[in-house]
C-alpha positions as CSV (number, residue, x, y, z in Angstrom):
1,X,136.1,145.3,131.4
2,X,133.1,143.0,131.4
3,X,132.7,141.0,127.7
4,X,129.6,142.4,125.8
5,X,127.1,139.4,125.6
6,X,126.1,138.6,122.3
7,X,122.7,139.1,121.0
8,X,120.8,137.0,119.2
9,X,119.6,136.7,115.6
10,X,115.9,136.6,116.4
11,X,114.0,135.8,119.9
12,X,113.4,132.3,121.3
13,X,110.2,130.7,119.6
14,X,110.5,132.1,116.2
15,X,111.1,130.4,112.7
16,X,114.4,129.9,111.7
17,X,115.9,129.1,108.3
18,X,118.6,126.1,107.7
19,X,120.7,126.9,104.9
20,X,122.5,122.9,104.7
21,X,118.4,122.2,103.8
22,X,117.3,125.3,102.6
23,X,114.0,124.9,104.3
24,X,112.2,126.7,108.2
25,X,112.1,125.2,111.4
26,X,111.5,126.0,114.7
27,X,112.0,124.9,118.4
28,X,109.1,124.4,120.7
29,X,109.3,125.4,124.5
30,X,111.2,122.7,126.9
31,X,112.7,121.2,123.6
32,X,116.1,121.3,122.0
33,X,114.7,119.4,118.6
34,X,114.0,121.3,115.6
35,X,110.8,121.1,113.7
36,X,110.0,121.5,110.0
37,X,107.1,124.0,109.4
38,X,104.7,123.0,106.9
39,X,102.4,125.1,104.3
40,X,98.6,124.1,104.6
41,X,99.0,121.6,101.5
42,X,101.7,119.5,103.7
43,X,104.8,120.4,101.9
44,X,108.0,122.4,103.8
45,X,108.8,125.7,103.4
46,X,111.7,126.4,101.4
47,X,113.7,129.4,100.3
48,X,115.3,132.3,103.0
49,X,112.8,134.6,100.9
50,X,109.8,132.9,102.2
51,X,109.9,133.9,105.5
52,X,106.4,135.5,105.7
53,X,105.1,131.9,105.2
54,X,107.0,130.6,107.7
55,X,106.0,132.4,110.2
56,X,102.5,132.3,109.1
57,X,103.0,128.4,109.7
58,X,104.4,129.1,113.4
59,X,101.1,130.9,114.2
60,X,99.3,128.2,113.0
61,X,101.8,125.6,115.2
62,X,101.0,128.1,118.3
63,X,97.5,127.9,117.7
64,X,97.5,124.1,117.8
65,X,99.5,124.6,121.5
66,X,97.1,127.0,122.9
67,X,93.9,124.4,122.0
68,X,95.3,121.6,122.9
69,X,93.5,121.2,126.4
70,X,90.3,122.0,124.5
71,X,91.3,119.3,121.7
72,X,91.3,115.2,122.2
73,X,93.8,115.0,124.6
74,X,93.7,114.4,128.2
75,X,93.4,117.0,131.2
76,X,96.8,118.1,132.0
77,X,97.3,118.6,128.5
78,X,98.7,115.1,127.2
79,X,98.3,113.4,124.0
80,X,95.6,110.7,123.8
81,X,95.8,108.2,121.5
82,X,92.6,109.8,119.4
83,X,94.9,113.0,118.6
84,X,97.5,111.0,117.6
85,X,95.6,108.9,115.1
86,X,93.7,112.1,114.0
87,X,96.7,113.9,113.2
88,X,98.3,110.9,110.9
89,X,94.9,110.1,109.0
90,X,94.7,113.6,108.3
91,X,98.3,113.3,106.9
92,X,97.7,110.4,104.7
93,X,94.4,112.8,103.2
94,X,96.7,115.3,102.1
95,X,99.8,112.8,100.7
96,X,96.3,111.3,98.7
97,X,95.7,114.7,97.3
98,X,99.1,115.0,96.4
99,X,99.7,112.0,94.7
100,X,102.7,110.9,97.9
101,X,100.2,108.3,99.3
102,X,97.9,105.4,97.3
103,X,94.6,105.4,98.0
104,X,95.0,101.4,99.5
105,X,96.9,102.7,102.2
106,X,94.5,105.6,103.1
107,X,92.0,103.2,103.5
108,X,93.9,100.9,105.5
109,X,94.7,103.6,107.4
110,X,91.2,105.5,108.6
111,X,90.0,101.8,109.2
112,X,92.5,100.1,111.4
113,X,93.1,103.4,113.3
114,X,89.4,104.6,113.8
115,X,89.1,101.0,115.4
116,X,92.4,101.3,117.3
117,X,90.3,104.4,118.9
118,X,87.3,102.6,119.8
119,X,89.5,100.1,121.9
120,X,92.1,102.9,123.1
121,X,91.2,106.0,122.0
122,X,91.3,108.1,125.1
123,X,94.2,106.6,127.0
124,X,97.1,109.0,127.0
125,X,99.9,108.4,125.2
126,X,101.9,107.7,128.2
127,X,100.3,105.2,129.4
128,X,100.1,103.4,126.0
129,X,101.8,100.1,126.0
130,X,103.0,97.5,123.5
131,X,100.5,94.3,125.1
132,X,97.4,97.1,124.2
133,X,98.3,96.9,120.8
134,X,98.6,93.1,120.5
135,X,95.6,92.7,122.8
136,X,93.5,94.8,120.1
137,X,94.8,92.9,117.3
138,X,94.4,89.4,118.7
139,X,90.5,90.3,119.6
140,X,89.9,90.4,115.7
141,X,88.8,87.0,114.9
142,X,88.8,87.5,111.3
143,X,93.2,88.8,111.5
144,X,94.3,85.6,110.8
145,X,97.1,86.0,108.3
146,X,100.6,87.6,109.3
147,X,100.8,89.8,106.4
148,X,97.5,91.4,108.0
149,X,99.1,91.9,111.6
150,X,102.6,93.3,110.1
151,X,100.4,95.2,108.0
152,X,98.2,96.7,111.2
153,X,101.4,97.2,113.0
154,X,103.4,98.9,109.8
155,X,100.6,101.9,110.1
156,X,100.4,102.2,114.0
157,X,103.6,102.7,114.4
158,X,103.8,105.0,111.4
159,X,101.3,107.4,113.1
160,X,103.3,107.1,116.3
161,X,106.5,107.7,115.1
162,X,105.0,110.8,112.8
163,X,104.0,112.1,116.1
164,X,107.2,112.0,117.5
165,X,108.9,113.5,114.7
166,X,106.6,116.6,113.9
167,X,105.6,117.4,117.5
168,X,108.2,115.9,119.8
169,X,105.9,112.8,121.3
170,X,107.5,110.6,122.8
171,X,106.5,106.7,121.0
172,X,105.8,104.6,123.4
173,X,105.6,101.6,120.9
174,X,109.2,101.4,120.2
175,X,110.6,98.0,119.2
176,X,107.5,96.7,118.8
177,X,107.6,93.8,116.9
178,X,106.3,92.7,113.8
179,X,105.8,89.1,112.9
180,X,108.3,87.1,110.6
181,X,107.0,88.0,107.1
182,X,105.2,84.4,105.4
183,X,104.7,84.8,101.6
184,X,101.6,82.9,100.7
185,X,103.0,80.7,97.8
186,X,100.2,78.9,96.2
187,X,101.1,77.9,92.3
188,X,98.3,76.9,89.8
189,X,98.2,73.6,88.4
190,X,98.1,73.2,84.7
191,X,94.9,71.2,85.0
192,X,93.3,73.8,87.9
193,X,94.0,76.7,85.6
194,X,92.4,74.9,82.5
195,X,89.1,74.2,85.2
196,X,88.8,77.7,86.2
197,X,89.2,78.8,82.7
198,X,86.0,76.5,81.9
199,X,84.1,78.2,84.6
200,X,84.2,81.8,84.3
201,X,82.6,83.8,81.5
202,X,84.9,85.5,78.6
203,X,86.0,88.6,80.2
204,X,87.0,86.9,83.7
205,X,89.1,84.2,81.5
206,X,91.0,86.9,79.2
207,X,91.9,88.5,82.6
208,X,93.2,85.0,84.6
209,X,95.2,84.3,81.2
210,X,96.7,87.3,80.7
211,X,97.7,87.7,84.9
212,X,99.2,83.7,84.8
213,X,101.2,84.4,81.8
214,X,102.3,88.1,82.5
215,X,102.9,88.1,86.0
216,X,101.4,91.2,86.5
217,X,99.8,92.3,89.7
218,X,96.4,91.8,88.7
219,X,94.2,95.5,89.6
220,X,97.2,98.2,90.1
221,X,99.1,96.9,86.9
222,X,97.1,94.5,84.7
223,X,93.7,96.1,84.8
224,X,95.4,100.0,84.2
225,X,96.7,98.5,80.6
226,X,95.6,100.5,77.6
227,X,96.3,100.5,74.0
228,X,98.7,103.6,74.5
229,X,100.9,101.2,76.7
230,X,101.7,98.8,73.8
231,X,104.1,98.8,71.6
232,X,105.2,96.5,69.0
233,X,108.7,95.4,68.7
234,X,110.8,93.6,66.0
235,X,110.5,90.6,68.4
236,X,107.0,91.0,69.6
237,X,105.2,92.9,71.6
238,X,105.8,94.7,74.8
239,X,104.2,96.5,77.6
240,X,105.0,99.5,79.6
241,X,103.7,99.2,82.4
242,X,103.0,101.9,85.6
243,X,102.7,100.1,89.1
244,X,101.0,102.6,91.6
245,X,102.5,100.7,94.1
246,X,106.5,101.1,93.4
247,X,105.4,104.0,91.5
248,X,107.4,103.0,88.7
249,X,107.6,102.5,85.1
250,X,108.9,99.3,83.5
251,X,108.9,97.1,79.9
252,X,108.3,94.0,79.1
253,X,107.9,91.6,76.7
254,X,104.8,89.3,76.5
255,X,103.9,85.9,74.8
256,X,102.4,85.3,71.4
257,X,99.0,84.4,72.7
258,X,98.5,87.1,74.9
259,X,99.8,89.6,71.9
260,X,96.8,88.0,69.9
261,X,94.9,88.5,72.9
262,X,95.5,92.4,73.5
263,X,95.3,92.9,69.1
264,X,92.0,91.8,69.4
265,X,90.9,94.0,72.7
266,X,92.5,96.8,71.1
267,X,89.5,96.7,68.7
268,X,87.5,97.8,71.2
269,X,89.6,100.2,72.9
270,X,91.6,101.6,70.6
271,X,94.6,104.3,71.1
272,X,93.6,107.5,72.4
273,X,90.7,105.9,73.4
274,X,91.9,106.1,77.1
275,X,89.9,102.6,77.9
276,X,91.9,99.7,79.5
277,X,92.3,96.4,77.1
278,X,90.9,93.9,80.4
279,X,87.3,95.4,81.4
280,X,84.8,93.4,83.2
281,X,81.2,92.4,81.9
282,X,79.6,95.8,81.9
283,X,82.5,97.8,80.5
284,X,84.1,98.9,83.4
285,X,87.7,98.3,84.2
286,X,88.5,95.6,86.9
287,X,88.5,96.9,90.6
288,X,89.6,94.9,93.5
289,X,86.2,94.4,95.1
290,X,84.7,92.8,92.1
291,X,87.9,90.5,91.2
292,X,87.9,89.3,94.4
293,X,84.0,88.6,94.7
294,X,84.1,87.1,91.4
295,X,87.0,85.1,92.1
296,X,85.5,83.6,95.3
297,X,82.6,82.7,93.6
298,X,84.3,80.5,91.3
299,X,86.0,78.5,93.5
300,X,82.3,77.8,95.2
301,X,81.1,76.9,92.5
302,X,83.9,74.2,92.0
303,X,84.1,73.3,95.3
304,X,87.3,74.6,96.1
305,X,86.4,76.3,99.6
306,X,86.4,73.1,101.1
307,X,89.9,72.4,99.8
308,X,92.9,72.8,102.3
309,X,94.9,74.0,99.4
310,X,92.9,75.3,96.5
311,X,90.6,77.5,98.9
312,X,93.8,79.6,99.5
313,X,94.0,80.3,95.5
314,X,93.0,83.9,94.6
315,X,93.6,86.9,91.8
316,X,97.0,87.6,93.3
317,X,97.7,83.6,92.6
318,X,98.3,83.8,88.9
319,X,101.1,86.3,89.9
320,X,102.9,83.6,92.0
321,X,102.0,80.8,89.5
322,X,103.9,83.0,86.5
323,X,107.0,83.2,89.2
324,X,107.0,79.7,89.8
325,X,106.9,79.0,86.3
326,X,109.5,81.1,85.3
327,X,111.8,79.7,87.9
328,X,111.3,75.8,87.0
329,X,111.5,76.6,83.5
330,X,108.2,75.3,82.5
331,X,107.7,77.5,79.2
332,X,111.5,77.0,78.3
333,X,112.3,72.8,78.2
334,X,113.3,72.8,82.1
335,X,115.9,75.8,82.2
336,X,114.7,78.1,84.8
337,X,115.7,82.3,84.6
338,X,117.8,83.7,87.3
339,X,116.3,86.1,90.2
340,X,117.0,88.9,88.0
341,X,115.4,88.4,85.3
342,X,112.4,87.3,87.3
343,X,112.3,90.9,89.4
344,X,113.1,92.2,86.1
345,X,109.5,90.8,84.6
346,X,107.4,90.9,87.8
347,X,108.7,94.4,89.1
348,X,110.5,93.6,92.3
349,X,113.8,94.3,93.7
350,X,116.1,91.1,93.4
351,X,116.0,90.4,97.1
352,X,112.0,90.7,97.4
353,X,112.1,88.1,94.4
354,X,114.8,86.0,96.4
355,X,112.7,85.8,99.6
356,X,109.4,84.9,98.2
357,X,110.1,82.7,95.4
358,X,114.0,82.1,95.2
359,X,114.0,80.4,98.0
360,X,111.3,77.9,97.2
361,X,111.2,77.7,93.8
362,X,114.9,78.9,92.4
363,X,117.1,76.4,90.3
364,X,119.7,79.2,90.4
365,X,119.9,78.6,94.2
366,X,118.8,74.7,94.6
367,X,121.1,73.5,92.3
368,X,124.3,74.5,94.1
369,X,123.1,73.3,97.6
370,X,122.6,70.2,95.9
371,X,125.8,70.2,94.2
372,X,127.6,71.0,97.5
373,X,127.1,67.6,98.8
374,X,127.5,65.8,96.1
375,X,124.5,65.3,94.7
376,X,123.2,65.9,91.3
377,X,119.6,68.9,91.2
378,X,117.9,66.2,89.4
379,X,116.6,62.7,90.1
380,X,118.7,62.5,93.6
381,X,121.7,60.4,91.5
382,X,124.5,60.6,93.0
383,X,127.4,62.5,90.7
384,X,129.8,60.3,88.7
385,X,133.1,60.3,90.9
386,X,136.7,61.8,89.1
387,X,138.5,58.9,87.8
388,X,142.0,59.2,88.7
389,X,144.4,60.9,86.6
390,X,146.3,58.2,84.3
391,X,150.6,58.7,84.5
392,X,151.6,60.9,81.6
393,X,154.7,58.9,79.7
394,X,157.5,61.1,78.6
395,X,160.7,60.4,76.0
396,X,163.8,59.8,78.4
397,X,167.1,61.0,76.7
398,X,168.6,57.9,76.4
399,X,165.3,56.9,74.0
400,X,163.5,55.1,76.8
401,X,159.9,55.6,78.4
402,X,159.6,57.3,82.0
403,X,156.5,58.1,84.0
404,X,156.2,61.3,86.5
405,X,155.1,58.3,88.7
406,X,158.1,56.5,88.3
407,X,160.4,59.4,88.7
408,X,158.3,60.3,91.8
409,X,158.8,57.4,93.0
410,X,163.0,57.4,92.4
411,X,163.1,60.5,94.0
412,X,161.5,59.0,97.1
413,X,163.8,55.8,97.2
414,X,167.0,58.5,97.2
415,X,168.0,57.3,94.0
416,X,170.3,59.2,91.5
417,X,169.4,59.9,88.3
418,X,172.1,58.8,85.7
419,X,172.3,61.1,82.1
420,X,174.3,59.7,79.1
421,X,175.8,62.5,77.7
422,X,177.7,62.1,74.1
423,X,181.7,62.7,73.8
């Protein structure tokens, strides 16, 4: 008797629900990879009972398939590059809406991609390859840093690999490289900070004082601070402070003479008040645009442009100048903190603290390198060597003095050790 075939749950093409994630996917045509179905604010459908909106997301999917030829994408129906940086930008406008993406990285985003269309924009996605990219970044004259390029590169290949994920687009940009990461480590002389102290107006110097001897990033930490975020302690005060970059919460403790600092601002913007304590000539809180500005027009004005070394020096400085303090000890007589307690204060994971400044700047990892071949973390002395153990003397039996040495040495000869015992 021929085996009854067995029928399926639903028909090919519809939403299905995955109970090990409790949210709808479906299959496209040609494919055997499941797809999450979105609502139209960007988050997943969840919950068997919400199968209306899933399929209401489907018809929205099969919309997209039908108009595809009609949309930026090539003739025979593949993906240009456009669509593909379309379809993440619009992404990164709804993760800003929803608090899941900063605005710094929207930005970044609609301005390197809308250029990355200008130079490749209606190439299909097939015949995208890695030397485009790098040829389009090495045309900008003004890219020269690393941290810019890895920083390009991060966001292509995020909208690439988003493509591939949500509508099964194969990335042709895999294993593209990113260059090898080099933290700009510039520290602040004592006598540097004290000059551009003297050339900035009262506002601009509370803010440079408070960023060297917090090591707070300077405009998504520093410049958010209100009244509400202090508290005072039994010894001292301390902050609690939000970075919108880690998008956490952490506390810390500052020095006196930024407490007097902040007691005095606090006058002005008082709890509840809902002003940050650093604000910038007019009353307004610091943005990154006018720090920056400001900042480069101090070092003009003290001639620092023209300086191999000082014209690298900027608002994001102070941070790296309160690291390298911290790690050469120079508030606390010469003993430096660990890693820890340094990612601790500045808001990093240990081994982002370890790569940037550890390695450079750490006494915690110098000073055993140094010790390892003999030579003392200070001056370059070279360690006292181990004088040698003297002979211990013991009480013989018979009343007389022995050595270990001179016993060693009995043994070796083969000689027999007499004992006098009493009748």
């Amino acid at each position: 008797m021929r085996r009854k075939r067995k029928q399926r749950r639903q028909p090919h093409g519809s939403a299905w629900h995955w109970k090990q994630t409790d949210s709808w996917y479906f299959t496209q045509p040609g494919t055997k990879k499941r797809v999450a179905l979105f609502d139209e604010d960007g988050r997943r459908i969840r919950g068997k009972e919400n199968k209306e909106a899933a399929d209401l997301a489907l018809a929205r999917e099969k919309l997209r398939w039908e108009t595809e030829l009609d949309g930026p994408s090539a003739g025979n129906g593949q993906w240009l590059v456009a669509r593909v940086c379309s379809e993440y930008i619009q992404y990164c406008e709804r993760g800003l809406v929803n608090g899941t993406i900063s605005q710094g990285h929207r930005d970044n985003t609609v301005r390197w991609l809308n250029d990355l269309c200008k130079y490749s924009g209606a190439l299909p996605v097939v015949q995208l390859k890695k030397g485009h990219v790098k040829t389009w970044i090495e045309s900008h004259t003004t890219w020269h840093s690393t941290e810019t390029h890895r920083g390009v590169i991060a966001v292509v290949l995020a909208a690439f690999n988003r493509a591939e994920e949500i509508y099964d687009i194969a990335n042709p940009l895999k294993g593209l490289k990113k260059p090898t990461s080099k933290p700009r480590l510039q520290s602040i002389s004592p006598e540097d900070e004290q000059t551009l102290y003297d050339a900035t107006e009262p506002c601009f110097r509370n803010f440079l004082f408070a960023a060297v001897h917090t090591g707070l990033r300077p405009f998504c930490e520093l410049a958010t601070i209100t009244a509400d975020d202090v508290e005072e302690a039994d010894r001292g005060m301390m902050w609690r402070v939000y970075s919108s970059k880690t998008k956490k919460t952490r506390k810390i403790p500052v020095v006196p003479k930024v407490a007097d600092m902040a007691r005095k601002l606090m006058k002005t913007a008082p709890k509840g008040s809902g002003l940050p304590l650093f604000r910038n000539t007019k009353g307004n809180p610091w943005k990154r645009m006018t720090g920056v500005v400001r900042f480069i027009a101090i070092k003009k004005k003290l001639g620092w442009d023209q300086d191999a070394v000082k014209t690298k020096y900027s608002c994001y400085t102070c941070r790296h100048t309160f690291a390298h303090r911290m790690l050469s000890g120079y508030w606390t007589d010469g003993n430096g903190c660990s890693i820890e307690t340094l990612a601790e204060l500045i808001g990093d994971t240990p081994k982002v603290a370890f790569e940037h400044y550890g390695r450079e700047w750490g006494q915690h990892y110098q000073a055993p390198l140094w010790a390892a071949i003999g030579e003392s973390s200070g001056g370059g002395t070279k360690r006292p060597r181990r004088r040698p153990r003297k002979a211990k003397a013991t009480v013989a039996r018979d009343g007389g003095l022995s050595s270990h040495s001179s016993t060693k040495d009995s043994k070796s000869k083969g000689s027999k050790r007499t004992v006098n015992r009493p009748r």
